[in-house]
Rosetta silent file (secondary structure, phi, psi, omega in degrees, C-alpha in Angstrom):
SEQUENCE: XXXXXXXXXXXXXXXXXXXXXXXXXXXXXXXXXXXXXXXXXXXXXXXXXXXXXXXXXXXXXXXXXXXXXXXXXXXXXXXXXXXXXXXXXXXXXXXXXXXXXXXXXXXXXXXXXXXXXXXXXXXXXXXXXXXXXX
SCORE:     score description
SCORE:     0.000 S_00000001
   1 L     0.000  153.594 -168.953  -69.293 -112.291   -5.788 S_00000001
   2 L   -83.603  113.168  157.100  -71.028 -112.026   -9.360 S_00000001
   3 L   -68.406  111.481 -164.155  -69.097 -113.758  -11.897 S_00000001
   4 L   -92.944  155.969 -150.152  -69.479 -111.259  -14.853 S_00000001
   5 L  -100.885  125.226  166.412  -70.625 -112.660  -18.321 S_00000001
   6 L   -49.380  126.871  171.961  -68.173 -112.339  -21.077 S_00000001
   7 L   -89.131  109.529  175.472  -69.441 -109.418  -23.842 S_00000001
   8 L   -66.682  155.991 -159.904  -69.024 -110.629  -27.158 S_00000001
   9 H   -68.505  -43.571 -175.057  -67.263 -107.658  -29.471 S_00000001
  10 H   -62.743    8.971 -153.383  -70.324 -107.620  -31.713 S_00000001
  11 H  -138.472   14.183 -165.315  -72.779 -106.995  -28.976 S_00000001
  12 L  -112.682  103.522 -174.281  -71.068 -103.894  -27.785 S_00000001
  13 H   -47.025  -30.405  157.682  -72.880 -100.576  -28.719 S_00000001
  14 H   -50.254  -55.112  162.721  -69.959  -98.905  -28.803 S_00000001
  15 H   -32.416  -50.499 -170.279  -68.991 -101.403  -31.402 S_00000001
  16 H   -95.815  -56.622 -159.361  -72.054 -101.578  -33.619 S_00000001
  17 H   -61.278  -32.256 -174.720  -72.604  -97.554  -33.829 S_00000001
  18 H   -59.232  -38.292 -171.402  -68.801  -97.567  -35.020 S_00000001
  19 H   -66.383  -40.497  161.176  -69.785 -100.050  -37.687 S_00000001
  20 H   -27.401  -49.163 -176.210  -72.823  -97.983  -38.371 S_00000001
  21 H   -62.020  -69.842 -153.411  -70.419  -94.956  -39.121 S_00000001
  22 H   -45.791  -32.564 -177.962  -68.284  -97.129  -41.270 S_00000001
  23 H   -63.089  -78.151 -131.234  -71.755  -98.366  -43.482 S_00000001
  24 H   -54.865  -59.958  179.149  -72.558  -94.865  -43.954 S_00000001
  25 H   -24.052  -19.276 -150.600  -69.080  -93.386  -44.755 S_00000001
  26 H   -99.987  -46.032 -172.225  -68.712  -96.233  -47.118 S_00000001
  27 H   -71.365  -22.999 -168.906  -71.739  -95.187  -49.129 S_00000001
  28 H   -59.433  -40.505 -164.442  -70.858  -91.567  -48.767 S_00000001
  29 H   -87.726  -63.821 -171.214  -67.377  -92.672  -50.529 S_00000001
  30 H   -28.439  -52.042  176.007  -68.641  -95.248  -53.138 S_00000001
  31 L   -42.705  -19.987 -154.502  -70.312  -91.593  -54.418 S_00000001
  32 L   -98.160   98.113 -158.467  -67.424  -89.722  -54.603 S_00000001
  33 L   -93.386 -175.434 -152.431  -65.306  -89.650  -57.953 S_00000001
  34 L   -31.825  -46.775 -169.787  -62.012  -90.032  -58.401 S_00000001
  35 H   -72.275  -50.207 -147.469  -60.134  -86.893  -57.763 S_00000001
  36 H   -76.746  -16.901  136.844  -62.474  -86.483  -54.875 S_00000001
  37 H   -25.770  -70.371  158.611  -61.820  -90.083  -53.388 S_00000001
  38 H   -38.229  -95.412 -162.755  -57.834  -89.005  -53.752 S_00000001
  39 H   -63.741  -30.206 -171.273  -58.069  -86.280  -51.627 S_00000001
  40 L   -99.098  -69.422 -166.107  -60.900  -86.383  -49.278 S_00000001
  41 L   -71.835   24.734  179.625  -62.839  -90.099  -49.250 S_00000001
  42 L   -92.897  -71.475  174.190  -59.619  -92.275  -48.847 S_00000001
  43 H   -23.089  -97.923 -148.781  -58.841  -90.307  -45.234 S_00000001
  44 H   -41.842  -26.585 -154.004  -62.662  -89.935  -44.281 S_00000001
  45 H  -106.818  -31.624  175.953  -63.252  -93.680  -44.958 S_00000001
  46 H   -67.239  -47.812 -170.932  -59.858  -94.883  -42.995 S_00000001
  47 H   -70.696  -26.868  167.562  -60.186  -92.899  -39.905 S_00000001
  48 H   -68.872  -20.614  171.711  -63.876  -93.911  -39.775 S_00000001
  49 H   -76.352  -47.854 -176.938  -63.013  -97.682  -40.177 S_00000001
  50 H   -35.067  -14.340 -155.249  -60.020  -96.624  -37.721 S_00000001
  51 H   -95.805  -54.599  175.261  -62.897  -96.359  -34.894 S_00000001
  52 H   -51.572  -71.415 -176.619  -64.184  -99.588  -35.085 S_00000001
  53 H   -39.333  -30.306 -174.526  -60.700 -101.419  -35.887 S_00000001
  54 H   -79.053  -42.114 -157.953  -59.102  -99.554  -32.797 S_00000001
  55 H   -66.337  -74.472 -137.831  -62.396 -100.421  -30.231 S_00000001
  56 L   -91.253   18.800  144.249  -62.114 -104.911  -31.287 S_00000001
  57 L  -108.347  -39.148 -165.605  -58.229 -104.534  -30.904 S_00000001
  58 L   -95.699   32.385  164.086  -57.887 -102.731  -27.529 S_00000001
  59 L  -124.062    1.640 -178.889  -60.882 -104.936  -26.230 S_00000001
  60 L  -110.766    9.913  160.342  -59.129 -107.951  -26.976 S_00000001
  61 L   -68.759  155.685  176.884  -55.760 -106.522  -24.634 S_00000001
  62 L  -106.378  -24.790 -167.754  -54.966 -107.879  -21.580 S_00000001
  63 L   -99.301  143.291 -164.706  -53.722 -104.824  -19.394 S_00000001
  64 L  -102.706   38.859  156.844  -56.999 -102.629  -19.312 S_00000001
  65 L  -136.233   -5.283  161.922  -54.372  -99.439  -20.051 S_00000001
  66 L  -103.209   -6.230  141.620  -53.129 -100.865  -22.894 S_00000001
  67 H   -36.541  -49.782 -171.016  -57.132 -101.195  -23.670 S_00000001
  68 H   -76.138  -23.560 -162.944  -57.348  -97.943  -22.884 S_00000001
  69 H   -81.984  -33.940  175.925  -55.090  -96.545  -25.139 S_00000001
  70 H   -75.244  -25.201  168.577  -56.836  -98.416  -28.273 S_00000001
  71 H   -72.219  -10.453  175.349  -60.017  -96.761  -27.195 S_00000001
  72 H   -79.283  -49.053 -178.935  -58.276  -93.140  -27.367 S_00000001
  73 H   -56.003  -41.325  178.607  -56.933  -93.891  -30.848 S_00000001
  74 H   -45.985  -52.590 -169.097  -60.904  -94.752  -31.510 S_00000001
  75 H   -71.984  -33.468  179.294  -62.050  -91.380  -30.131 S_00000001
  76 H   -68.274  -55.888 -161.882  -59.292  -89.485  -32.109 S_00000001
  77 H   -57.446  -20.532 -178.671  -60.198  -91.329  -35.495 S_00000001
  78 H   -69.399  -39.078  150.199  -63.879  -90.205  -34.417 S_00000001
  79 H   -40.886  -56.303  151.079  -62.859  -86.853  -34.511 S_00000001
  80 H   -34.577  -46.390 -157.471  -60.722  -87.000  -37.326 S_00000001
  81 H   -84.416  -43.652 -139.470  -63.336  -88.379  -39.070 S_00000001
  82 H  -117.830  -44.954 -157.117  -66.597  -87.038  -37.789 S_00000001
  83 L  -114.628    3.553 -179.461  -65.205  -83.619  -36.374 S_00000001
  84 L  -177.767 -130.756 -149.964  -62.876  -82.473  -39.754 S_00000001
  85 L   -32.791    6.910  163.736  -63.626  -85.001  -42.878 S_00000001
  86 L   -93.459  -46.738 -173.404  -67.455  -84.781  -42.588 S_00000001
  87 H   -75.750  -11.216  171.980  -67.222  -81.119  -42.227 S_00000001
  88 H   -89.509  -27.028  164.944  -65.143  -80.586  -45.338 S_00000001
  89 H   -96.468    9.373  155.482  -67.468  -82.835  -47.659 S_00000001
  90 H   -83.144  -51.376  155.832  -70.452  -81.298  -46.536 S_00000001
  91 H   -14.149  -76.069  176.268  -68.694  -77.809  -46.991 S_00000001
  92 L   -97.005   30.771  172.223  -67.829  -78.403  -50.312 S_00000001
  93 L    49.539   38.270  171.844  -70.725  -80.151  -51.004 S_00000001
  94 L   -86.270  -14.925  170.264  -69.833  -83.785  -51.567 S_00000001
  95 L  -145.050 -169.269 -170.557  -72.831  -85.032  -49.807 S_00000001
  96 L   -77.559 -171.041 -171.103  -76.059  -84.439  -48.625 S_00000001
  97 H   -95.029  -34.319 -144.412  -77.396  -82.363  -45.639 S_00000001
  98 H   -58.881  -39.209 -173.051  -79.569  -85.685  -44.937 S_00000001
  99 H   -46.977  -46.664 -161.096  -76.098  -87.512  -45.081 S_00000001
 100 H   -78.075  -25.629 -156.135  -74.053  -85.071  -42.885 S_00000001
 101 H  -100.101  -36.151  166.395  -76.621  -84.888  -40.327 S_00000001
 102 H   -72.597  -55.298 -177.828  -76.976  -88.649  -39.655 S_00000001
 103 H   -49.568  -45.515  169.666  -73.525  -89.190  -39.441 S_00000001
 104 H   -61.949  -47.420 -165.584  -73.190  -86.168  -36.779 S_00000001
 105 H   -59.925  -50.079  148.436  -75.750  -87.788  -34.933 S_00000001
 106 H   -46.128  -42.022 -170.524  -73.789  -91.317  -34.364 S_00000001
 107 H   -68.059  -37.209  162.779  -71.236  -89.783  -34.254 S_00000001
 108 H   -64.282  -39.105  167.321  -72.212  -88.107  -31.393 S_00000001
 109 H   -70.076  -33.729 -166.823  -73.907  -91.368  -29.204 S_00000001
 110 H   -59.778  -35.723 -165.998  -70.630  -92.967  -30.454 S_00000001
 111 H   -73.790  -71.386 -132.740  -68.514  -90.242  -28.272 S_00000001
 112 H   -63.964  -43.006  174.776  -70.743  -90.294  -25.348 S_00000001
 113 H   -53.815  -70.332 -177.907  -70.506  -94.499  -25.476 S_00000001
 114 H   -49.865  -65.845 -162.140  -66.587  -94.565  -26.062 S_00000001
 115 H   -73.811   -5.576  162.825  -65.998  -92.337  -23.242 S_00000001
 116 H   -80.585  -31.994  166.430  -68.369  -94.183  -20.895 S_00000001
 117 H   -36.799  -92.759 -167.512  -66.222  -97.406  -22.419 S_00000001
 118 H   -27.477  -88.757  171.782  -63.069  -95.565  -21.872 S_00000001
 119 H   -26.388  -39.761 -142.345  -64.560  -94.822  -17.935 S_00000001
 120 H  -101.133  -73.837 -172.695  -66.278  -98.389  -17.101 S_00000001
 121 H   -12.352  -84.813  156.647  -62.387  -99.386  -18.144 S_00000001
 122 H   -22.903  -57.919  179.242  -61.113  -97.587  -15.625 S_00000001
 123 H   -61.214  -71.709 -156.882  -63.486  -98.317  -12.913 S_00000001
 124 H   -31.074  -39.513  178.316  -63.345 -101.847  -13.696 S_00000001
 125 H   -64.689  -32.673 -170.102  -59.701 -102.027  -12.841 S_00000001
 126 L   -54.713  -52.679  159.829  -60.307  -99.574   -9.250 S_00000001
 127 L   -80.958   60.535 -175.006  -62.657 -102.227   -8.664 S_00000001
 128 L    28.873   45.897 -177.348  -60.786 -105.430   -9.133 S_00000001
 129 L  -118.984    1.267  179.312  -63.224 -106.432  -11.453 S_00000001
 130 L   -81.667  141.005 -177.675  -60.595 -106.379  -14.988 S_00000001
 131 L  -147.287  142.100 -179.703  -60.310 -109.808  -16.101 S_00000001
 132 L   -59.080  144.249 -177.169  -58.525 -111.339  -19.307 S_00000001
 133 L   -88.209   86.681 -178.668  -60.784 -111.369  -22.416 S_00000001
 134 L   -36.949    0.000    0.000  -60.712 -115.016  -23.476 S_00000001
């Protein structure tokens, strides 16, 4: 049998498109002033950090369902984030069209990638192939 090669966190596509989200969101926020910061860009900028920070904690679990669980919390913060605070500063016109429309679009490879994560998880375990993440 194929010994499989450890996947460093930073080398994970899931991984890097969250951190992608997080650059843009970040610049999206730097823009925003104060009141607007308060209410909207504190949220928008946590749950989008929330995506990454959830995927390099449940990949560094040892039970692939408590893995699993940090990858749900990922997909919800994408939503949160991506699926209700994008659509309210683009609404009300806190950013650009160019802005809103790159961000759906990662945001979108990001779902289809977490939930193929979130699956390969699963499989990995049916086939005895989950192994502790040194």
């Amino acid at each position: 049998m194929e010994k499989k090669r450890f996947i460093k966190l930073e080398e994970l596509d899931v991984y890097k498109l969250a951190r992608r989200l997080s650059s843009l969101a970040w610049e999206m926020y730097e823009k925003l002033d104060w009141q607007d910061k308060k209410l909207m860009g504190d949220q928008f900028v946590e749950a989008t950090d929330s995506i990454g920070a959830n995927i390099a904690e449940g990949y560094r679990r040892y039970h692939y369902l408590d893995q699993i669980k940090f990858y749900y919390n990922a997909r919800a913060s994408l939503s949160e984030s991506c699926g209700h605070w994008i659509e309210l500063l683009h609404e009300r016109k806190k950013i650009t069209q160019a802005q809103f429309t790159s961000m759906k679009q990662i945001a979108g490879q990001l779902s289809v990638k977490l939930t193929n994560f979130i699956n390969s998880t699963y499989k990995s375990k049916r086939n005895n192939e989950f192994q502790q993440i040194s």
